[in-house]
MIZA-124520 format. One record per residue (C-alpha): residue in one letter; residue number from 1; x, z, y; chain. Coordinates in pm, 1 decimal. Each point is the difference from the previous one (the first is absolute). Layout:
N
NODE   aa     i          x          z          y   ch
NODE    A   NUM          X          Z          Y    A
...
//
This chain:
263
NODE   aa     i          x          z          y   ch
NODE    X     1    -1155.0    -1910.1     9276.5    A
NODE    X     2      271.3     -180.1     -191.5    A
NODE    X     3      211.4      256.4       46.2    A
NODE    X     4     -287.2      265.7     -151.2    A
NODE    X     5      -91.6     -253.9     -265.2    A
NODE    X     6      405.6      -19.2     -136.2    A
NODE    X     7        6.3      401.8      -18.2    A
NODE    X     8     -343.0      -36.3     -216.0    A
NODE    X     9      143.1     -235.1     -209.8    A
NODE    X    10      345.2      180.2      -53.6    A
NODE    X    11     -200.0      309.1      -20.9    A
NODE    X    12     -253.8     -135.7     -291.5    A
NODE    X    13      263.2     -160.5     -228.8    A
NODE    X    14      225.7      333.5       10.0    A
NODE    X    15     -319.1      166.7     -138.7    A
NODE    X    16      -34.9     -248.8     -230.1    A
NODE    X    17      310.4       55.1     -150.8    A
NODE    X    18      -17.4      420.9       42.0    A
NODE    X    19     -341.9       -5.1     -212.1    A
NODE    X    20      201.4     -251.7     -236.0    A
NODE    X    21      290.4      221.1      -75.4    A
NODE    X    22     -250.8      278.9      -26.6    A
NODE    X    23     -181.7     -172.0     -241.9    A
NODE    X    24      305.7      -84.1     -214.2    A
NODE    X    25       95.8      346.2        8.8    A
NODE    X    26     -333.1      152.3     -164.5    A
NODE    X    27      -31.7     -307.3     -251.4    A
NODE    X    28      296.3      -95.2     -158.6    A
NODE    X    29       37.1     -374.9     -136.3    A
NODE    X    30      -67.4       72.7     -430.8    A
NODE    X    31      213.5     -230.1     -213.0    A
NODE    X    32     -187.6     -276.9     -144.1    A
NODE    X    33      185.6       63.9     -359.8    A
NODE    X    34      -89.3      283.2     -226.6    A
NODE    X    35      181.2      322.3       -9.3    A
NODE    X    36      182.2       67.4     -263.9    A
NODE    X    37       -3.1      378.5     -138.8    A
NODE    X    38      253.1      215.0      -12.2    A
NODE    X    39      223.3      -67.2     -322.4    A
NODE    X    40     -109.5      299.3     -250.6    A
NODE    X    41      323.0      163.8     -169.7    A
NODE    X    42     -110.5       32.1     -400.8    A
NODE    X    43      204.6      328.6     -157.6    A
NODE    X    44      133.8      -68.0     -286.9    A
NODE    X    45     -131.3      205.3     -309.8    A
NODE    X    46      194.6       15.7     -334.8    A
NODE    X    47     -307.9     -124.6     -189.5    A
NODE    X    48      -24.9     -285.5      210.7    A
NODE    X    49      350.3     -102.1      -43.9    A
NODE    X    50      -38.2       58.5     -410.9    A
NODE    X    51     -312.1     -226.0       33.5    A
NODE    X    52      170.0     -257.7      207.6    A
NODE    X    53      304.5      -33.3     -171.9    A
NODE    X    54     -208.0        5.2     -333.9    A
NODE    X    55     -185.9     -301.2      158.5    A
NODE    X    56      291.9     -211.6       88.6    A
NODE    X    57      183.3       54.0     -359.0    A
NODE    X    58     -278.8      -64.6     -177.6    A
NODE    X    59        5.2     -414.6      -34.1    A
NODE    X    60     -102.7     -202.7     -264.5    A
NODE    X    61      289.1       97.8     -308.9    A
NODE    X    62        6.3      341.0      111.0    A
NODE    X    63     -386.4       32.2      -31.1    A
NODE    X    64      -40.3     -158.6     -300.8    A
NODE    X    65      268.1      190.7     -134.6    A
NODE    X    66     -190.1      321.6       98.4    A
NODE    X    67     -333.7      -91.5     -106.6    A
NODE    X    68       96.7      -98.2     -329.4    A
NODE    X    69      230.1      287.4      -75.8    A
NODE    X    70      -65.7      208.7     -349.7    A
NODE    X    71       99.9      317.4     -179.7    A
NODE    X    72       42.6      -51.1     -317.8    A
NODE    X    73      -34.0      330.2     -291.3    A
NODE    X    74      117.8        2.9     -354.0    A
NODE    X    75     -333.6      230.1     -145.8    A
NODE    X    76      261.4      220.0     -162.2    A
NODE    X    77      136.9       82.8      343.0    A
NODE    X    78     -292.1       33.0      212.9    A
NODE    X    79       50.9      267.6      197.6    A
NODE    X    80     -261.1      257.5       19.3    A
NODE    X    81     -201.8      191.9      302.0    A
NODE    X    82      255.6      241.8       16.8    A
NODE    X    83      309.1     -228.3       -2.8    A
NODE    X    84     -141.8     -244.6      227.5    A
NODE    X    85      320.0     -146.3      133.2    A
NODE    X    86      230.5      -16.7     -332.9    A
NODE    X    87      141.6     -315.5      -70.0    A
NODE    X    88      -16.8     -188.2     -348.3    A
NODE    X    89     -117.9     -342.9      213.2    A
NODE    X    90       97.7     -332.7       72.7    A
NODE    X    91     -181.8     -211.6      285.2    A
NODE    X    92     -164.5     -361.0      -54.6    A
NODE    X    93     -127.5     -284.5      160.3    A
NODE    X    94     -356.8     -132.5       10.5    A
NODE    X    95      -26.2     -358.7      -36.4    A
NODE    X    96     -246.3     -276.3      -97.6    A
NODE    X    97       23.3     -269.1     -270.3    A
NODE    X    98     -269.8     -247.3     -111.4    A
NODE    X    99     -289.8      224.9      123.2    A
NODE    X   100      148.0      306.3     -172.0    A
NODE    X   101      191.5      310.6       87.4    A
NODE    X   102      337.2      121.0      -32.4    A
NODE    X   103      252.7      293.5       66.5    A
NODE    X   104      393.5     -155.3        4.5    A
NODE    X   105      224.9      290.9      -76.1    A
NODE    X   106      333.3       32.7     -196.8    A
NODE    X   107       12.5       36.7     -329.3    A
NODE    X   108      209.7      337.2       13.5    A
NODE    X   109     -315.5      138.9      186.2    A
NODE    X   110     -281.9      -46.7     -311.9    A
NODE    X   111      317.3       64.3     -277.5    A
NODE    X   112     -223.1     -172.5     -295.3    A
NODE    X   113     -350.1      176.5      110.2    A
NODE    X   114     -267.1     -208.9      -59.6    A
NODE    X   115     -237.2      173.7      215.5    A
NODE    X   116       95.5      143.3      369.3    A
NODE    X   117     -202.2      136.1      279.3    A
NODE    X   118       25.3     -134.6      368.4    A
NODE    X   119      -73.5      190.6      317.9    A
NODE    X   120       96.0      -60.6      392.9    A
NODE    X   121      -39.4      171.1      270.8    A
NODE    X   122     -373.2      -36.2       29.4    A
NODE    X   123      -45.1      235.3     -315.8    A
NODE    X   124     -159.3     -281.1     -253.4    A
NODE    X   125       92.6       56.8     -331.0    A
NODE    X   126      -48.7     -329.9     -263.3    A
NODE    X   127      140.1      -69.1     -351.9    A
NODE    X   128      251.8     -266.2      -61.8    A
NODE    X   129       80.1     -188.6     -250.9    A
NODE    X   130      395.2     -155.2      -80.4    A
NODE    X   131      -47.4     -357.9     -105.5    A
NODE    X   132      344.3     -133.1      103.5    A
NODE    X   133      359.2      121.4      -23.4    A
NODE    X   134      312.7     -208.6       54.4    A
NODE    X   135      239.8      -29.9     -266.8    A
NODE    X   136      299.1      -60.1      269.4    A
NODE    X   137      -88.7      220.5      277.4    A
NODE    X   138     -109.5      330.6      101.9    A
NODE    X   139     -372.9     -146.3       92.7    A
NODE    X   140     -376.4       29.3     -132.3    A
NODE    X   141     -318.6      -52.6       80.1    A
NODE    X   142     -325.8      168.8      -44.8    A
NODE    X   143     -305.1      -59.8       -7.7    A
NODE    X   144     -255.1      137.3      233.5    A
NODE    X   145     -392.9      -17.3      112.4    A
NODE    X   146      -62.1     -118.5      338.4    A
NODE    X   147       46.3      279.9      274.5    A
NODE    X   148     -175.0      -87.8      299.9    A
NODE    X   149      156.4      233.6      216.2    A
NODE    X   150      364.4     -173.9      -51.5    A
NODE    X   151      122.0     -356.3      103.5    A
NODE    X   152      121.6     -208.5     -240.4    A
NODE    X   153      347.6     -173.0       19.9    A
NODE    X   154       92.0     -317.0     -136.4    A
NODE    X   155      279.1       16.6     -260.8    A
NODE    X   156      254.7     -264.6      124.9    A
NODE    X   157      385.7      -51.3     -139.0    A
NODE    X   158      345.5      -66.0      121.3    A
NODE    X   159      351.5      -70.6     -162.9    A
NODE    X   160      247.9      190.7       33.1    A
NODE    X   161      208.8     -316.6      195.2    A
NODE    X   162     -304.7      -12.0      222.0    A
NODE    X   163       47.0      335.6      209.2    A
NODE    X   164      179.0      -25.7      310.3    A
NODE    X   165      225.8      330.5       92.8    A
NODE    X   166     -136.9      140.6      340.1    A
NODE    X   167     -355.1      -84.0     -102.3    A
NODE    X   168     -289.2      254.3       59.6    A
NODE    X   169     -228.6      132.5     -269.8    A
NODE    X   170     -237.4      303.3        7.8    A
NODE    X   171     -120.2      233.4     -309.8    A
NODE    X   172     -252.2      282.7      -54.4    A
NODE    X   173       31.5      285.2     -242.4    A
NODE    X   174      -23.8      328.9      -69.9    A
NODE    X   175      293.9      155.2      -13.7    A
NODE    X   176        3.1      407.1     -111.4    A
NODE    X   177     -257.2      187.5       87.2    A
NODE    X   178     -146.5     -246.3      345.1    A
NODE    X   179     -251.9     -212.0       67.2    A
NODE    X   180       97.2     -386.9       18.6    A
NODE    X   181      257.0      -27.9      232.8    A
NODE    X   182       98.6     -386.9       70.7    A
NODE    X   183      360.8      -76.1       72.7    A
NODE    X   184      144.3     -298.6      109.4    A
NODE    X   185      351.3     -136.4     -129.9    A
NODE    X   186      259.8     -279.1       41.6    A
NODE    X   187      151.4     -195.8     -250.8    A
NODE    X   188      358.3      100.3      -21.0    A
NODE    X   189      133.2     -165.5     -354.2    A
NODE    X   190      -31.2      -43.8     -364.7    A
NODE    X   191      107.2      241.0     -283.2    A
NODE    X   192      -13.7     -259.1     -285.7    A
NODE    X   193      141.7      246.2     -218.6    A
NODE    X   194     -292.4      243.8       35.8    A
NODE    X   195     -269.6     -235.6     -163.0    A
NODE    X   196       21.5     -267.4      274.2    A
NODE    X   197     -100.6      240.1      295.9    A
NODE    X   198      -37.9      -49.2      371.4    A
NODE    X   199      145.1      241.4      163.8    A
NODE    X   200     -192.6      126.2      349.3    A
NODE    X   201       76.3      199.0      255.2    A
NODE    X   202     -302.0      225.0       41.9    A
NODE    X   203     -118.4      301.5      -93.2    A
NODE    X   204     -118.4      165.0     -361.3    A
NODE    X   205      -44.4      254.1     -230.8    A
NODE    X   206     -145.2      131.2     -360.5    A
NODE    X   207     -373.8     -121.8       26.8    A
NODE    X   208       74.8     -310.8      143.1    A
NODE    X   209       77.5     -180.2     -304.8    A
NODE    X   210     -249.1     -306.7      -85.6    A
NODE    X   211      -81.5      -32.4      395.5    A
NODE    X   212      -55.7     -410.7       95.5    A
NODE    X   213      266.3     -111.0      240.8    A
NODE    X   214     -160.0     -249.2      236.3    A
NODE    X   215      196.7     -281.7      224.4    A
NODE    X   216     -107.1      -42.1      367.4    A
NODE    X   217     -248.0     -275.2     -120.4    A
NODE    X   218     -191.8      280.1     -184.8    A
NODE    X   219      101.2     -136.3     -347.5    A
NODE    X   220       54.2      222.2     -269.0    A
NODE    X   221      356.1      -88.1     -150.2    A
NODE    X   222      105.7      294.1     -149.3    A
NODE    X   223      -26.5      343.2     -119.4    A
NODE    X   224      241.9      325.8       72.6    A
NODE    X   225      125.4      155.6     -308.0    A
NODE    X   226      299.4      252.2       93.3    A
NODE    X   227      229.0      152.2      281.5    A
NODE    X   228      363.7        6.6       15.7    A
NODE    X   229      229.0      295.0     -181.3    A
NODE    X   230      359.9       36.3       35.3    A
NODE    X   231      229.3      231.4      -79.3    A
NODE    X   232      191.8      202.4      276.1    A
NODE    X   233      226.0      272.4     -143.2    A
NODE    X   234     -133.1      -25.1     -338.3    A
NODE    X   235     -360.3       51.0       86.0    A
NODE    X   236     -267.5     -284.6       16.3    A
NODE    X   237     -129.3      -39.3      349.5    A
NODE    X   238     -316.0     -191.7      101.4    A
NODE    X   239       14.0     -241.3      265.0    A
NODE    X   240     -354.9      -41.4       62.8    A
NODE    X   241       60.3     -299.3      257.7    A
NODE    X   242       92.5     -184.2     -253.8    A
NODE    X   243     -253.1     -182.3     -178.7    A
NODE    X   244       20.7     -175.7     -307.0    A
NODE    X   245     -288.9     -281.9      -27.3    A
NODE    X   246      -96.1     -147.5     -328.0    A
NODE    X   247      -77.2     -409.6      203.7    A
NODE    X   248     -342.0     -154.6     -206.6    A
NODE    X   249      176.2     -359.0     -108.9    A
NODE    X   250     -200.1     -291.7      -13.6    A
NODE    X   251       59.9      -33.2     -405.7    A
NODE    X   252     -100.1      393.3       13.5    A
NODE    X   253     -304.0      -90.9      172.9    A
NODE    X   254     -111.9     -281.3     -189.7    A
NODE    X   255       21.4      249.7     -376.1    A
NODE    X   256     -173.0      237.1      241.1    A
NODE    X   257     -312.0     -273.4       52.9    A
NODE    X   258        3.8     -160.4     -320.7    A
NODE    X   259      -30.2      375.6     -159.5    A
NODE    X   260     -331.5       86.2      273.2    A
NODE    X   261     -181.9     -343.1      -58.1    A
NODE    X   262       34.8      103.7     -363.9    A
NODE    X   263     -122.1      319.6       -4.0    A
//
């Protein structure tokens, strides 16, 4: 019998472990931590791209330099339905003063009108009004309604010993016959010669005159006012990555205030 009773028990645990192997087999231990799915692989459309890129340029200074961008129309040459794109404009800066309105722009822009039109991109249309123009430098200001659908800048200054070569700014205009493009530049020197400009290394063209150059702080500090020309061969050559900046001074700013809490 103890001989009969060993086999038995030899016998019952190898079934034990046959039906235990079996059952491993048909139910297979599940992992206690969640699955992760499958990592999803995103194609890459051009639009996307445009909008992302748009996205990560856009910070503060650029932005506001955008969003308070301006055309800026002599009346006499307004261009009409059929000469949609001819040029005859300068571009301009919205800012705020004192709960007022204002359009900086140079002073070559308005040439002695007293009465401009603005426009942007959005296709508003409103009547300005010149009510300052500098006796040293190639800047004005007009005056403007509020327009809601624009953000409004803060007019700021800096001297000329004050800019740091290497620094970034940003600008919006509209140069020819396009919409606002911005641009962003690099100080690269002075030309003290050339009505105490800042020279940056940038990008512009006929159109962008009067357009508010902004520092990386979002301060508006200056205002573009021509492009470089040299001559090559006897002919006059644009170098359109050279911009000439007309700086807002602090003494140019303060006969700027004391003129709008006067008005």
């Amino acid at each position: 019998m103890s001989k009969l009773f060993k086999r038995l028990l030899v016998l019952s645990f190898l079934t034990f472990f046959i039906l235990i192997g079996v059952s491993t087999k048909s139910n297979p231990i599940v992992n206690s931590e969640p699955s992760l799915p499958p990592e999803i692989e995103v194609m890459d459309s051009p639009v996307l791209i445009q909008e992302q890129a748009s996205l990560r340029s856009l910070d503060f200074h650029h932005r506001l330099s955008r969003e308070s961008s301006v055309k800026v129309h002599k009346l006499a040459e307004l261009p009409t339905q059929s000469q949609a794109h001819t040029m005859g404009h300068g571009s301009g800066t919205y800012f705020k003063f004192q709960g007022s309105y204002y359009i900086l722009t140079a002073k070559h822009v308005i040439d002695d009108e007293s009465v401009l039109l603005i426009s942007s991109e959005s296709s508003f249309t409103t009547v300005a009004h010149t009510v300052y123009v500098s006796e040293r430098y190639d800047i004005a200001v007009l005056s403007v309604p509020r327009i809601r659908n624009l953000e409004a800048a803060t007019l700021s200054s800096r001297n000329m010993e004050d800019w740091i070569v290497g620094s970034e700014v940003v600008y919006t205009g509209y140069p020819s016959s396009y919409n606002r493009l911005t641009s962003t530049g690099y100080v690269s020197g002075t030309a003290a010669s050339y009505n105490s400009s800042l020279l940056i290394q940038g990008f512009v063209w006929p159109g962008s005159s009067g357009a508010g150059v902004f520092d990386d702080r979002g301060e508006l500090i200056g205002l573009v006012w021509a492009l470089g020309v040299e001559h090559f061969a006897g002919r006059p050559q644009a170098l359109e990555t050279l911009v000439y900046v007309c700086p807002i001074s602090r003494e140019e700013l303060r006969r700027i205030r004391t003129t709008l809490r006067n008005l």
